[in-house]
C-alpha positions in Angstrom: -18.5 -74.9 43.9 -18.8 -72.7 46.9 -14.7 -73.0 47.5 -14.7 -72.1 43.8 -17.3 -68.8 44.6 -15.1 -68.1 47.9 -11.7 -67.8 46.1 -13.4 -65.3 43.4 -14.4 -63.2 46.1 -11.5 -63.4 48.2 -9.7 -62.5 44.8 -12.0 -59.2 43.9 -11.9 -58.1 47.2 -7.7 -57.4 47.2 -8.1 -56.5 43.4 -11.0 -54.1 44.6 -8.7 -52.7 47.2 -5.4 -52.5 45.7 -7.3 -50.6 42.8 -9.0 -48.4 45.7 -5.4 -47.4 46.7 -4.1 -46.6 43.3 -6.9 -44.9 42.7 -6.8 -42.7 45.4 -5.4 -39.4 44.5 -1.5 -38.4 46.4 -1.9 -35.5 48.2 1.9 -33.5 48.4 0.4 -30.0 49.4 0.2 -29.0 52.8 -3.3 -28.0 54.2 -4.2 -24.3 53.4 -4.2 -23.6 57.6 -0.7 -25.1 58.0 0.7 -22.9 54.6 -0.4 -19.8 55.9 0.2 -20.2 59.4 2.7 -18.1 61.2 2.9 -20.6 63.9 4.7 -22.8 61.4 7.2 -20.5 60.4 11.0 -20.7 61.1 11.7 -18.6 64.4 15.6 -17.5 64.7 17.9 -18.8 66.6 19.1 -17.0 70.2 22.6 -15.5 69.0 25.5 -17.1 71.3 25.6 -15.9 74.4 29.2 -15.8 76.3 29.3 -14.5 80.2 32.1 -13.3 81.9 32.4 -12.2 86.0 34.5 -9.5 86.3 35.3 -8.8 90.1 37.2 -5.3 91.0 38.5 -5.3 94.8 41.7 -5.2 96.7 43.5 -3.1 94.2 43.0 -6.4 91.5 40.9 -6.8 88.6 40.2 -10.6 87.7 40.2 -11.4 84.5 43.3 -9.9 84.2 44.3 -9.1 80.7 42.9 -11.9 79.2 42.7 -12.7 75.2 38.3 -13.5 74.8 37.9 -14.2 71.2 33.9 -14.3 70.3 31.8 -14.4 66.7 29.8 -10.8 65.4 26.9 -11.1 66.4 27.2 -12.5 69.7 26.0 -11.1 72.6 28.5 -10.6 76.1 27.3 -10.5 78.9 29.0 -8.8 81.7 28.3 -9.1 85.4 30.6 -7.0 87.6 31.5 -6.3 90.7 33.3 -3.9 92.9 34.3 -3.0 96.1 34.8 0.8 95.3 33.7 3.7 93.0 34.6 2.7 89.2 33.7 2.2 86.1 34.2 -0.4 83.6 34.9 1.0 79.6 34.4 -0.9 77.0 36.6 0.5 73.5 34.8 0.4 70.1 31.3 0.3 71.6 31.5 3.2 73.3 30.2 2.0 77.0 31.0 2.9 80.0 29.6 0.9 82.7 29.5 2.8 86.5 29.7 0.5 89.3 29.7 1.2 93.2 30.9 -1.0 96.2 28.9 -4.3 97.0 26.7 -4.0 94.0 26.7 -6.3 90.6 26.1 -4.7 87.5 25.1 -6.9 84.4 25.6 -5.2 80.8 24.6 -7.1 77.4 26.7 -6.1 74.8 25.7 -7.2 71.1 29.0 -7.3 69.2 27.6 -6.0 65.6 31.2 -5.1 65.0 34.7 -6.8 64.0 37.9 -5.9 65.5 39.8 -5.7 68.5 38.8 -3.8 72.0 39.8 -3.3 75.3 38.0 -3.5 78.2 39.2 -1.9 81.1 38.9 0.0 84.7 39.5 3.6 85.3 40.3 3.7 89.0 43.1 2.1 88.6 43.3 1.7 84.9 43.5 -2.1 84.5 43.1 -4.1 80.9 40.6 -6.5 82.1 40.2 -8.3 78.9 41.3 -7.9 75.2 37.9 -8.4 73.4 38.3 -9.9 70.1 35.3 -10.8 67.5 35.4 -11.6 64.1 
């Protein structure tokens, strides 16, 4: 008999809690804090970020010339240096970066626009890179 009383408990205990668990209500919905919480929203993404050294001395400019093809929206950086009196132009985006001797000047450039565009030095003129973003 009480092996007999044992099992029926044993038995309305799990049908106890396996009802308890269907019973229980599903909750899909996110907590009212976490809905309206700003800290939970999407932040964008950093656009690309490309950075070229460009180094003006002994008559030279290095790149030379070169073909850089990047995506709109990007952002070049430029770091320069030079060892005289110059400036750096770049077409399209109308800038025109001054540099003096033994100092580096950096330049962020967002490229909002599509096409093709030089960069180059004034004193000499040299075609330091052939800018390309589509």
């Amino acid at each position: 008999m009480r092996k007999t009383i044992g099992s029926l408990l044993a038995a309305l205990l799990l049908v106890g809690c396996a009802t308890t668990q269907e019973a229980a209500p599903s909750s899909t919905v996110a907590p009212p804090a976490m809905a309206t919480s700003p800290a939970t929203s999407a932040t964008p993404a950093e656009p690309a970020r490309t950075v070229i050294r460009i180094t003006l001395a002994d008559g030279k400019v290095e790149p030379n010339g070169q073909r850089v093809e990047l995506a709109r929206g990007s952002v070049l950086e430029l770091v320069i240096t030079s060892d005289r009196e110059d400036a750096v132009h770049v077409h399209g985006f109308d800038l025109e970066i001054p540099v003096t001797p033994g100092a580096s000047v950096t330049k962020d450039i967002t490229l909002d626009r599509v096409g093709r565009f030089e960069i180059e030095s004034h004193e000499p003129v040299f075609t330091i890179l052939q800018l390309v973003v589509s």
